[in-house]
FIKE-843156 format. One record per residue: residue number from 1; z, y, x of N, C-alpha, C, O, CB in turn. Coordinates in nm, 2 decimals, always signed. Atoms other than C-alpha are relative to their C-alpha. Glycine has a CB too. Layout:
BEGIN
   num      n_Z      n_Y      n_X     ca_Z     ca_Y     ca_X      c_Z      c_Y      c_X      o_Z      o_Y      o_X     cb_Z     cb_Y     cb_X
   NUM        Z        Y        X        Z        Y        X        Z        Y        X        Z        Y        X        Z        Y        X
...
//
This chain:
BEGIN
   num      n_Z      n_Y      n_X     ca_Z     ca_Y     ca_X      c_Z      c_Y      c_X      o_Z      o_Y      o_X     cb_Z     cb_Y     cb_X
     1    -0.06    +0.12    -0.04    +9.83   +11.13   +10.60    +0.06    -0.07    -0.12    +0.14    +0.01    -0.18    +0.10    +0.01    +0.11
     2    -0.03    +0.08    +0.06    +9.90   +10.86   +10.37    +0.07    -0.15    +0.02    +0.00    -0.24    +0.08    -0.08    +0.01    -0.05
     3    -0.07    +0.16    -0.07   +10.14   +10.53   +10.42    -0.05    -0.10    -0.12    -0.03    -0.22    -0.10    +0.22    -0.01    +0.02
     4    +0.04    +0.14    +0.08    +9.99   +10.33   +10.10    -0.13    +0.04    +0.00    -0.18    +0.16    +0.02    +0.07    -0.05    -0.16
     5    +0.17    +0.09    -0.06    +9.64   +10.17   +10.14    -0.07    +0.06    -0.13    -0.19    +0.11    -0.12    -0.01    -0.25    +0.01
     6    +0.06    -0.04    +0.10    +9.60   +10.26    +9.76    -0.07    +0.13    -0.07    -0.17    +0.15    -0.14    +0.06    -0.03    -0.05
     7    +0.01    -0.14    -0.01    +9.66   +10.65    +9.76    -0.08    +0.05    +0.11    -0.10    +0.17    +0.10    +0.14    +0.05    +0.02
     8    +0.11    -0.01    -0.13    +9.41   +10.66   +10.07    -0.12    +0.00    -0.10    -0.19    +0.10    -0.13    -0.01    -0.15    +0.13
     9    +0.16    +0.03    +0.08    +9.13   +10.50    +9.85    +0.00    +0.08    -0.13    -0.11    +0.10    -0.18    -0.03    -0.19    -0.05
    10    +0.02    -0.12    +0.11    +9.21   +10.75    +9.55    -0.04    +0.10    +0.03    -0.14    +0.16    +0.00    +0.12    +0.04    -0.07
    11    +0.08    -0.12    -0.07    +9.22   +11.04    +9.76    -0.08    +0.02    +0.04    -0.12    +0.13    +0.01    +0.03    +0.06    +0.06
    12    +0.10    +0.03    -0.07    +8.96   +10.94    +9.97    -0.15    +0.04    -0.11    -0.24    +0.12    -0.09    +0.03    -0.15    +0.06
    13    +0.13    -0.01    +0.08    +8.69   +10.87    +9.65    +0.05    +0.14    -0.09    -0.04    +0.16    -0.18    -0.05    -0.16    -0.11
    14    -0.04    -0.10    +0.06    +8.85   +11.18    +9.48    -0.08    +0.12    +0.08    -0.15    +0.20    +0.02    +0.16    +0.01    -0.01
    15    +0.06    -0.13    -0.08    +8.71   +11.43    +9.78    -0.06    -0.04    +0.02    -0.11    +0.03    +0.11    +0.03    +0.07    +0.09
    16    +0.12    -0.01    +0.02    +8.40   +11.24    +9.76    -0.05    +0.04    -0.12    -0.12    +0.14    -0.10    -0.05    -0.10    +0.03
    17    +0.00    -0.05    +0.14    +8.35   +11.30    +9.41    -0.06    +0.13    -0.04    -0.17    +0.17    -0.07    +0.12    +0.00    -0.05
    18    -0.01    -0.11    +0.02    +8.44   +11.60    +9.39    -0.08    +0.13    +0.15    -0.10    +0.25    +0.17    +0.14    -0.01    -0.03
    19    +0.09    -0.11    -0.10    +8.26   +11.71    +9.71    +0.08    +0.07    +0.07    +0.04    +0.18    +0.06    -0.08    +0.11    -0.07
    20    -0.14    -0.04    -0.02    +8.58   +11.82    +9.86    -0.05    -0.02    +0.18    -0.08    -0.13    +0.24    +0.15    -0.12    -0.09
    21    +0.05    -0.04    -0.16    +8.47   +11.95   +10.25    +0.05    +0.01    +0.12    +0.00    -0.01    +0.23    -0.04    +0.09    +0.01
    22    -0.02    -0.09    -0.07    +8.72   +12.09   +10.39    +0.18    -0.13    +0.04    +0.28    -0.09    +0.09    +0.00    +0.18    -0.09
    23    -0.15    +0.10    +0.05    +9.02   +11.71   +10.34    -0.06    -0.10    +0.09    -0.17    -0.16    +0.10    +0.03    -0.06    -0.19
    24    +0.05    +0.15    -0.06    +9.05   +11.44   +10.57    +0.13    -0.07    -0.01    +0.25    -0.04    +0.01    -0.06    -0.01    +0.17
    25    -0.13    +0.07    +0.03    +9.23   +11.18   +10.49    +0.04    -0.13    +0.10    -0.05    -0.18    +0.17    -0.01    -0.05    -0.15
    26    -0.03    +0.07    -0.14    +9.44   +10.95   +10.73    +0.10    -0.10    -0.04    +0.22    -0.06    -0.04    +0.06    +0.11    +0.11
    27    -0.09    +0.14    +0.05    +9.61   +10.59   +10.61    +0.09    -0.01    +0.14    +0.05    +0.00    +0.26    -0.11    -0.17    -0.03
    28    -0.08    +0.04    -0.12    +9.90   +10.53   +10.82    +0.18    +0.08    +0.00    +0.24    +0.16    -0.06    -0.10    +0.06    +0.16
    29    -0.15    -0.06    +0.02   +10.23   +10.59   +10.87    +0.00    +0.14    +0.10    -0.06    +0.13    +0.21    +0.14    -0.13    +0.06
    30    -0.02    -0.14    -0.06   +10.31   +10.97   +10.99    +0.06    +0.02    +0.12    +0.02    +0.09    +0.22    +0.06    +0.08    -0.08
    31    -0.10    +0.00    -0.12   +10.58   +10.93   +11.23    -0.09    -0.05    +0.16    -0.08    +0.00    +0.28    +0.13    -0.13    -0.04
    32    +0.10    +0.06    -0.15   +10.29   +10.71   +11.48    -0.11    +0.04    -0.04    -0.19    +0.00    +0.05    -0.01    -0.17    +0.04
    33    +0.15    -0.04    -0.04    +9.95   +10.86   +11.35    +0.02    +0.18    +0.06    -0.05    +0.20    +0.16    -0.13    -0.01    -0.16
    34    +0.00    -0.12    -0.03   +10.05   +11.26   +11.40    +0.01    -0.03    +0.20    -0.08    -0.02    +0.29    +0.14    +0.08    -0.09
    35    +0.02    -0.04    -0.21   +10.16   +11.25   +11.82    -0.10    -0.04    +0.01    -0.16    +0.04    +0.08    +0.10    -0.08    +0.13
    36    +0.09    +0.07    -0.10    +9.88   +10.99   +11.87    -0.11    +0.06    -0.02    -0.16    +0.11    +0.09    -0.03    -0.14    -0.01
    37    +0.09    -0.06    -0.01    +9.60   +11.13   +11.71    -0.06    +0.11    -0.06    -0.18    +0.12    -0.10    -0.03    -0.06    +0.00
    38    +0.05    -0.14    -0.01    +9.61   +11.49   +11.65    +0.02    +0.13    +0.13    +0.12    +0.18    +0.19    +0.05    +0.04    -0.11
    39    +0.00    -0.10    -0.15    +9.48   +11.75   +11.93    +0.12    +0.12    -0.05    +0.14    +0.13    -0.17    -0.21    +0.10    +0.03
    40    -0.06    -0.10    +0.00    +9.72   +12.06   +11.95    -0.06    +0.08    -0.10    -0.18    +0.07    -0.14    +0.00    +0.06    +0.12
    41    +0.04    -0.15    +0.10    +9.68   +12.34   +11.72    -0.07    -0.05    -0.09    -0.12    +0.06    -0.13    -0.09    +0.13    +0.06
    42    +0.10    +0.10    +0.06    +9.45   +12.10   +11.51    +0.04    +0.01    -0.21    -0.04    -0.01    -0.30    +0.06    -0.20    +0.09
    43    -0.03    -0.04    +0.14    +9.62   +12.18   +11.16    +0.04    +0.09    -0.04    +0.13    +0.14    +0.02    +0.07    -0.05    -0.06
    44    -0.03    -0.12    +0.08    +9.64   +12.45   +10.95    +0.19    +0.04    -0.10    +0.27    +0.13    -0.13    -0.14    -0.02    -0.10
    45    -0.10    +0.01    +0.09    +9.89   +12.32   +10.74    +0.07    -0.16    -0.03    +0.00    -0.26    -0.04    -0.07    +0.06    -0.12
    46    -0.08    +0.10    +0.02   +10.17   +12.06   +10.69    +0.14    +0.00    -0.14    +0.25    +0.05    -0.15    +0.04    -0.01    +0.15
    47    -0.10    +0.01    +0.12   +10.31   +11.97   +10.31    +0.02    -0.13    +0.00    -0.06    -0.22    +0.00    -0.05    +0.06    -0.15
    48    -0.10    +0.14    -0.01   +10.58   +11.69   +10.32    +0.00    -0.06    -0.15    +0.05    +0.03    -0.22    +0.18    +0.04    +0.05
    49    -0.08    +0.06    +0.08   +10.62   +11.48   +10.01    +0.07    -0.10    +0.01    +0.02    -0.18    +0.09    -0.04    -0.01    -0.08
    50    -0.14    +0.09    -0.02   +10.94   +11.26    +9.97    -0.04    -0.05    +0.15    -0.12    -0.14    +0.19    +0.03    -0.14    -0.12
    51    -0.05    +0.09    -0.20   +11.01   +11.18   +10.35    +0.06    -0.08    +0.02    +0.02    -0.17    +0.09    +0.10    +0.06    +0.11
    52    -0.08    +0.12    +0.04   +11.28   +10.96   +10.26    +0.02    -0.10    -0.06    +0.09    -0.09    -0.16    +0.06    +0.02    -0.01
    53    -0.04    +0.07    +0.11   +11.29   +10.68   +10.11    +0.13    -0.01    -0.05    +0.23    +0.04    +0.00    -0.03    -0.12    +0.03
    54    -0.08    -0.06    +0.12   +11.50   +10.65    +9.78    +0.17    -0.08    +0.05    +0.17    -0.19    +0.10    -0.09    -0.07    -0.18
    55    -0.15    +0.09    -0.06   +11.89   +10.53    +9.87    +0.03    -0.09    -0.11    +0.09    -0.04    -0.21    +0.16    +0.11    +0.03
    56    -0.01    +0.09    +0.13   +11.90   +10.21    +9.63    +0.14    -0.06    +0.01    +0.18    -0.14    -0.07    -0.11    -0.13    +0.00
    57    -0.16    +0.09    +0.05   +12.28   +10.13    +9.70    +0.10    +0.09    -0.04    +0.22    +0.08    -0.02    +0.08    -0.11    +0.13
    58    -0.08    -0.10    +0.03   +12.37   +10.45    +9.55    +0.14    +0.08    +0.04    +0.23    +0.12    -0.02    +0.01    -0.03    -0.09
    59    -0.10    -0.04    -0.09   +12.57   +10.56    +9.83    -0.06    +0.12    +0.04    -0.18    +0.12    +0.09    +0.04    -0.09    +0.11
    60    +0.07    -0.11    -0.07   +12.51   +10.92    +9.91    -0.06    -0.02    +0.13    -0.17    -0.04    +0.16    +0.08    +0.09    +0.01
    61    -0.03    +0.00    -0.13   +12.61   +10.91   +10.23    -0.10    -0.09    +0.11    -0.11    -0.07    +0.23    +0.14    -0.04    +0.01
    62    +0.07    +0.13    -0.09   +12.37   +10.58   +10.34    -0.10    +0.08    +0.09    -0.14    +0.19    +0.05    -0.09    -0.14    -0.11
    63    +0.10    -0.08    -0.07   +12.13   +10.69   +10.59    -0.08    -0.13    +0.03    -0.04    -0.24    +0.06    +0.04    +0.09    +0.14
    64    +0.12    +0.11    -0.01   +11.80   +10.49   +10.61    -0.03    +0.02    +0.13    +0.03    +0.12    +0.18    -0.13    +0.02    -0.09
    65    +0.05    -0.05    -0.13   +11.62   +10.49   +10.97    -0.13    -0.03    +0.02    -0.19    -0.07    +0.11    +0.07    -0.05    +0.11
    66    +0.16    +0.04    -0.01   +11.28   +10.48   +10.82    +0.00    +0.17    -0.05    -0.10    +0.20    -0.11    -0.08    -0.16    -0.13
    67    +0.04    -0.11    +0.05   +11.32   +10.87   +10.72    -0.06    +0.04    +0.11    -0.06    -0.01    +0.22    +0.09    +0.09    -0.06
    68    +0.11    -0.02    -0.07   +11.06   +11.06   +10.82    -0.01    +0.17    +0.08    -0.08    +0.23    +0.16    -0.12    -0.03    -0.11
    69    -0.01    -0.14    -0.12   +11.19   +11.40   +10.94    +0.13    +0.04    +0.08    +0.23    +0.11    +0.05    -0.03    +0.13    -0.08
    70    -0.08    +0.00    -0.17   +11.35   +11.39   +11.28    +0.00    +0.08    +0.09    -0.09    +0.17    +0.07    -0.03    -0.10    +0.08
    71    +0.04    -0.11    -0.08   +11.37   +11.61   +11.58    -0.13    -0.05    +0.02    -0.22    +0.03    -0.01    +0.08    +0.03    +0.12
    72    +0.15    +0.05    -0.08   +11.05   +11.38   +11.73    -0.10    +0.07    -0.08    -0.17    +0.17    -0.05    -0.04    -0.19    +0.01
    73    +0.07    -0.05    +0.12   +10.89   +11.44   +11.40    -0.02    +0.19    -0.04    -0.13    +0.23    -0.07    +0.09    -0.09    -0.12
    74    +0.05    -0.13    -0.04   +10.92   +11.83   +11.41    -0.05    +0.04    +0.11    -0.10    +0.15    +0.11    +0.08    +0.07    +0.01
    75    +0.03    -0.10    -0.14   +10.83   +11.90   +11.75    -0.16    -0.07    -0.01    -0.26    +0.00    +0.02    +0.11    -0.03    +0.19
    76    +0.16    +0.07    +0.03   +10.49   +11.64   +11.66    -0.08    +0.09    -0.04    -0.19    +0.12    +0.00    -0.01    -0.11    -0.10
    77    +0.10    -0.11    +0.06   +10.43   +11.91   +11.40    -0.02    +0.11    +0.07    -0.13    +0.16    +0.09    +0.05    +0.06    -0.12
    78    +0.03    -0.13    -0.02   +10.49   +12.20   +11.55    -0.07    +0.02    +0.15    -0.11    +0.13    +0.18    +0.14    +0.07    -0.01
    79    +0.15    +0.05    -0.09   +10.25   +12.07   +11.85    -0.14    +0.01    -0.08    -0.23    +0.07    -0.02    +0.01    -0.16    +0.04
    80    +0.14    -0.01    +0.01    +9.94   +12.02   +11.65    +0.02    +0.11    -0.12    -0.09    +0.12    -0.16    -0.08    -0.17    -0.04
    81    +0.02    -0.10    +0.03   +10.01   +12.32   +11.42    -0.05    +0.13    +0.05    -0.06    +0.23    -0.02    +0.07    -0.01    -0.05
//
């Protein structure tokens, strides 16, 4: 899963390229493509990079409410894993 349109079309012609068999790749934001459309037990494996977007008013403490790992968001995973 990928949320920019651009990193889709890299990875995407990268595992054609390369012949790459075993990768599917999925544009969309994570939080609404995982519940909707993956079956149970359906992944092998789930690696997070940055979940959160970056805190630009240099307040520790700020909490965004676009991060991306929540209870909903664990139990999503630990459904289709």
């Amino acid at each position: 899963l990928e949320l920019k349109h651009d990193r889709v079309y890299s990875i995407f012609s990268r595992m054609v390229l390369e012949a790459i068999g075993n990768l599917c790749v999925v544009g969309g934001d994570a939080a609404h493509i995982l519940p909707m459309h993956f079956a149970r037990g359906s992944v092998s494996h789930i690696c997070i990079n940055f979940p959160e977007p970056p805190h630009h008013s240099g307040d520790d403490a700020a909490e965004s409410k676009l991060h991306l790992l929540t209870a909903d968001f664990f139990r999503h995973m630990h459904r289709v894993l």
